[in-house]
Backbone as CSV, one residue per row, in Angstrom:
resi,resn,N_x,N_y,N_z,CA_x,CA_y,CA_z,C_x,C_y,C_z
1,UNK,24.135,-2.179,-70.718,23.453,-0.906,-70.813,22.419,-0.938,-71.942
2,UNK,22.873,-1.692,-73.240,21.648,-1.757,-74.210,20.432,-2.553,-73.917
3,UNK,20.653,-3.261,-72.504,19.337,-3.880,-72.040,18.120,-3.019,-71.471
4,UNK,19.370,-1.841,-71.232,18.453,-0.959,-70.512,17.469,-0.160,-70.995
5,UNK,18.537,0.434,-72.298,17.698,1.516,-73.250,16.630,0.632,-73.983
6,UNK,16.465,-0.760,-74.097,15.859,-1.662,-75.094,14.669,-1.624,-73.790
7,UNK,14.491,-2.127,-72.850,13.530,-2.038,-71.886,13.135,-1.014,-71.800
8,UNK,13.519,0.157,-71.303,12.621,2.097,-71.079,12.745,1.962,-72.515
9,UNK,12.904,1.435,-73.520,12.087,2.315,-74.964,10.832,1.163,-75.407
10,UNK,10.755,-0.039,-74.478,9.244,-0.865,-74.899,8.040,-0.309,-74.435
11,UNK,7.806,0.721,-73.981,6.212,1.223,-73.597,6.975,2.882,-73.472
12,UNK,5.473,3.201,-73.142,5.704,4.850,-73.472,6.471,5.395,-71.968
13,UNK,6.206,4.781,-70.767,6.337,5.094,-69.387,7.239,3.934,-68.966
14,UNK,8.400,3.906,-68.621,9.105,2.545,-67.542,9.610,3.044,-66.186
15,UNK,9.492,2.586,-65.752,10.279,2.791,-64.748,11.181,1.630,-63.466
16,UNK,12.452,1.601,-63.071,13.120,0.818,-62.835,12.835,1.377,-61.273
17,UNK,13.237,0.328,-60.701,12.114,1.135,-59.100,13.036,-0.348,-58.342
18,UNK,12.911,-0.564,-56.967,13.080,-1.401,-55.723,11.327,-1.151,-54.789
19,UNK,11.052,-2.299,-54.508,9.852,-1.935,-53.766,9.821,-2.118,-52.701
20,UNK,10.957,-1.474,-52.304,11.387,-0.811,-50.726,11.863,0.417,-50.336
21,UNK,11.284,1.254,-51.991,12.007,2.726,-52.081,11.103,3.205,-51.712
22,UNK,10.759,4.181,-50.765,9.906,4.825,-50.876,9.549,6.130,-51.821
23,UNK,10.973,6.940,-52.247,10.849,7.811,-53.727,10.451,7.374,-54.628
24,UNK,10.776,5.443,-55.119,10.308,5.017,-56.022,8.642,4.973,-56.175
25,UNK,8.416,4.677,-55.215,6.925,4.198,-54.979,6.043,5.961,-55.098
26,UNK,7.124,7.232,-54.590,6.393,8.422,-55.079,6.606,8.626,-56.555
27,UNK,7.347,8.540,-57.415,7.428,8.438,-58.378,6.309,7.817,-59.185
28,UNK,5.979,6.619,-59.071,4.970,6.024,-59.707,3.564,6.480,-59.607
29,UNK,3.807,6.849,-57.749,1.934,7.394,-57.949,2.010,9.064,-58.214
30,UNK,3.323,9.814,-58.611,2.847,10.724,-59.406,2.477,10.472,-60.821
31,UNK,3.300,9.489,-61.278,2.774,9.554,-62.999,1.676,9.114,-62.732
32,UNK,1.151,7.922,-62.147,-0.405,7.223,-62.089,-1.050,8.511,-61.748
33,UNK,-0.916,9.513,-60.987,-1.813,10.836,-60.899,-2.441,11.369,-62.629
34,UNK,-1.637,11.282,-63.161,-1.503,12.057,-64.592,-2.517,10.862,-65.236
35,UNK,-2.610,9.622,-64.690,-3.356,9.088,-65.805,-2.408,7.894,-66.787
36,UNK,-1.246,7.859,-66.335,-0.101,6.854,-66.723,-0.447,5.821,-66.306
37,UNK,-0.199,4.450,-66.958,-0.057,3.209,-66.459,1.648,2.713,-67.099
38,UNK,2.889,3.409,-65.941,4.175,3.424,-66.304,4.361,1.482,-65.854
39,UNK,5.193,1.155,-66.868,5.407,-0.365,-66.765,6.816,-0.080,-65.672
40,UNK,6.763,-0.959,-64.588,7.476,-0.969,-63.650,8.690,-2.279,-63.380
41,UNK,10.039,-2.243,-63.118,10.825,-3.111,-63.477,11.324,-2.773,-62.057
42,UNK,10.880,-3.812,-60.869,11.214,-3.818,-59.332,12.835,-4.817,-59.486
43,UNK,13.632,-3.712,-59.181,14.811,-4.388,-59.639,15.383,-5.460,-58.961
44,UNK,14.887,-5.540,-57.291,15.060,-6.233,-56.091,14.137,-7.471,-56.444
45,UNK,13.276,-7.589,-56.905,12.763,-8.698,-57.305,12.701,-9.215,-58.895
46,UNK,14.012,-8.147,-59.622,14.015,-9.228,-61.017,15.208,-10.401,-60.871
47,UNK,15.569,-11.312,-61.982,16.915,-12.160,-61.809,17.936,-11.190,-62.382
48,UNK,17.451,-10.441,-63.413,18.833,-9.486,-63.560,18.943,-8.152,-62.829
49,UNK,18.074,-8.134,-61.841,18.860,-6.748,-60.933,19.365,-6.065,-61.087
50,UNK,20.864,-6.695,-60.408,21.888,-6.307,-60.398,22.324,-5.653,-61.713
51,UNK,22.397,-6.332,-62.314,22.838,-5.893,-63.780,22.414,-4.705,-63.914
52,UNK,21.232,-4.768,-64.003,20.210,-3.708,-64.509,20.646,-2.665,-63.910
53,UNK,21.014,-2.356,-62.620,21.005,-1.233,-61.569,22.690,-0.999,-61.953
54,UNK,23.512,-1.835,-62.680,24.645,-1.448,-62.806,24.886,-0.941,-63.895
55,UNK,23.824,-1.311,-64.989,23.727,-0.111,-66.338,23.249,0.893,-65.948
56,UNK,21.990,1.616,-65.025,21.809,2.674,-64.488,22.772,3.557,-63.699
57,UNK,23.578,3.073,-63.042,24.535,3.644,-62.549,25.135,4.016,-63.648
58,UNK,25.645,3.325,-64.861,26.911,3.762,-65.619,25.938,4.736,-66.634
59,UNK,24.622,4.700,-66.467,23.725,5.997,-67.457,23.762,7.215,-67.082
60,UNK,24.686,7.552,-65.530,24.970,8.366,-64.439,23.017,8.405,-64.055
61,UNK,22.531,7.474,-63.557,21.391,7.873,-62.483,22.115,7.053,-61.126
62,UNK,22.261,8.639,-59.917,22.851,8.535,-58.794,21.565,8.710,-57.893
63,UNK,20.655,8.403,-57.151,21.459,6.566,-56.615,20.380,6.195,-58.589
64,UNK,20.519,4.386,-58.209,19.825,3.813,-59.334,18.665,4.010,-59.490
65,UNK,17.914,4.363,-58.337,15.892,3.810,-58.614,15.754,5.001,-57.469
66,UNK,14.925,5.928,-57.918,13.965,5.147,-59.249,14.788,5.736,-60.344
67,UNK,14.912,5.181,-61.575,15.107,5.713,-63.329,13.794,5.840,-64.031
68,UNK,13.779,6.585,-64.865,12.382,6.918,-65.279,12.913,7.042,-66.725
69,UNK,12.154,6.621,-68.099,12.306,6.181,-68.919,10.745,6.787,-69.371
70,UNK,10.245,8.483,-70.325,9.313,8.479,-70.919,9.310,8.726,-72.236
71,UNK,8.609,7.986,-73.233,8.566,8.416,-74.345,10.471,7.657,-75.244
72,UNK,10.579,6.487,-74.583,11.573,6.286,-75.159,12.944,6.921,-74.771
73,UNK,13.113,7.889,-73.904,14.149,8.712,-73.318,14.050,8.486,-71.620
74,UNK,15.316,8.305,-71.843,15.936,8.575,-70.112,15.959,9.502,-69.576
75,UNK,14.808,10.222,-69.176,14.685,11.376,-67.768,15.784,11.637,-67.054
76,UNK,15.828,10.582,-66.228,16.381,10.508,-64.897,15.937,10.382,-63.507
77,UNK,16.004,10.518,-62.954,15.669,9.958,-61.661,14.291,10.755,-60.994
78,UNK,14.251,11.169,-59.809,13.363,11.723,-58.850,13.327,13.341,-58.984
79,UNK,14.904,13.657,-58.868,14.676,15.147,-59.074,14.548,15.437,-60.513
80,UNK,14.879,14.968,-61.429,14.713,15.193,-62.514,12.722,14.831,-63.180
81,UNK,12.123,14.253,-62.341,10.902,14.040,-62.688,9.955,14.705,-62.028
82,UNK,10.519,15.422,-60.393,9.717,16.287,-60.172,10.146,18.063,-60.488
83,UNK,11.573,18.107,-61.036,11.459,18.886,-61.256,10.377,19.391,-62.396
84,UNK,10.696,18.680,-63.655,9.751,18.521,-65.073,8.180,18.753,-64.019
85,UNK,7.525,18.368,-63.499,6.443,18.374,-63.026,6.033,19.866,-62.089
86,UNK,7.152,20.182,-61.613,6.785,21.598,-60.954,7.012,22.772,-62.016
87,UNK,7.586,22.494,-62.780,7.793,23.266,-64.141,6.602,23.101,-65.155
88,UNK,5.901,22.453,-64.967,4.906,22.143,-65.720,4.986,21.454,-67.158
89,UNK,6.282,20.933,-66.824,6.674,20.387,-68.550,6.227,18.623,-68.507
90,UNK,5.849,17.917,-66.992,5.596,16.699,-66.958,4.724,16.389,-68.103
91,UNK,3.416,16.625,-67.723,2.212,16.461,-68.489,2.707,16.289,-69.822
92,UNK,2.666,17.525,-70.424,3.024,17.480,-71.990,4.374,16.544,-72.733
93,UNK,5.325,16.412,-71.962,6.183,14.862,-72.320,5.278,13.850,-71.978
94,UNK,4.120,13.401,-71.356,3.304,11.719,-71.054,2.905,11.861,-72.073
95,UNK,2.016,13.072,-73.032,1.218,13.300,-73.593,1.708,13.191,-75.310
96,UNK,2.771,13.532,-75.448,3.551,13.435,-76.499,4.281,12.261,-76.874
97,UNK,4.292,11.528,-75.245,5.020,10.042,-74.951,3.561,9.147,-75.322
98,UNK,2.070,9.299,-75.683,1.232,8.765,-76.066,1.282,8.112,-74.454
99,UNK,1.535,8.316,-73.430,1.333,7.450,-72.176,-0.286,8.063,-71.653
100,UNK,-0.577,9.181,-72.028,-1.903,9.855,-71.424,-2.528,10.656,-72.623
101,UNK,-3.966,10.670,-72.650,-4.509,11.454,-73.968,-5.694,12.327,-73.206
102,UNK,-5.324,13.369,-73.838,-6.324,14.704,-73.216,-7.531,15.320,-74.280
């Protein structure tokens, strides 16, 4: 699990994704909307995967991917990133996360 928090806290935006998700893949091109360039960790094509997706599980993100990681903090998943975004609180966490400058 400390691989995990050590990876989502190296850039301002991470995100742990499969690139066969299709939520994952909405996920990303909402932050890229905002102006993010979120560093992306395709878990299906790393060697530690598995692993990885089994510290997400135990971070309770149900299912694993996408995980979203801004500003050094664990979000959470899909509903948790569009909720923040229909609430209007997205923006101003990228912005505070130094991931986007206005």
């Amino acid at each position: 699990m400390e691989a995990v928090r050590r990876l989502g806290s190296e850039k301002p935006v991470v995100i742990f994704s499969k690139s066969n998700c299709c939520i994952s893949h909405a996920i990303k091109m909402l932050l890229s909307s905002f102006g993010a360039n979120p560093t992306v960790y395709e878990l299906d094509q790393h060697p530690k995967g598995q692993e990885i997706e089994n510290a997400l599980l135990a971070l309770g993100c149900h299912p694993s991917v996408p995980a979203v990681f801004i500003g050094k903090l664990f979000v959470g998943g899909s509903d948790e990133v569009m909720s923040l975004n229909v609430q209007g609180k997205l923006k101003p966490l990228l912005i505070k996360a130094n991931a986007i400058w206005m």
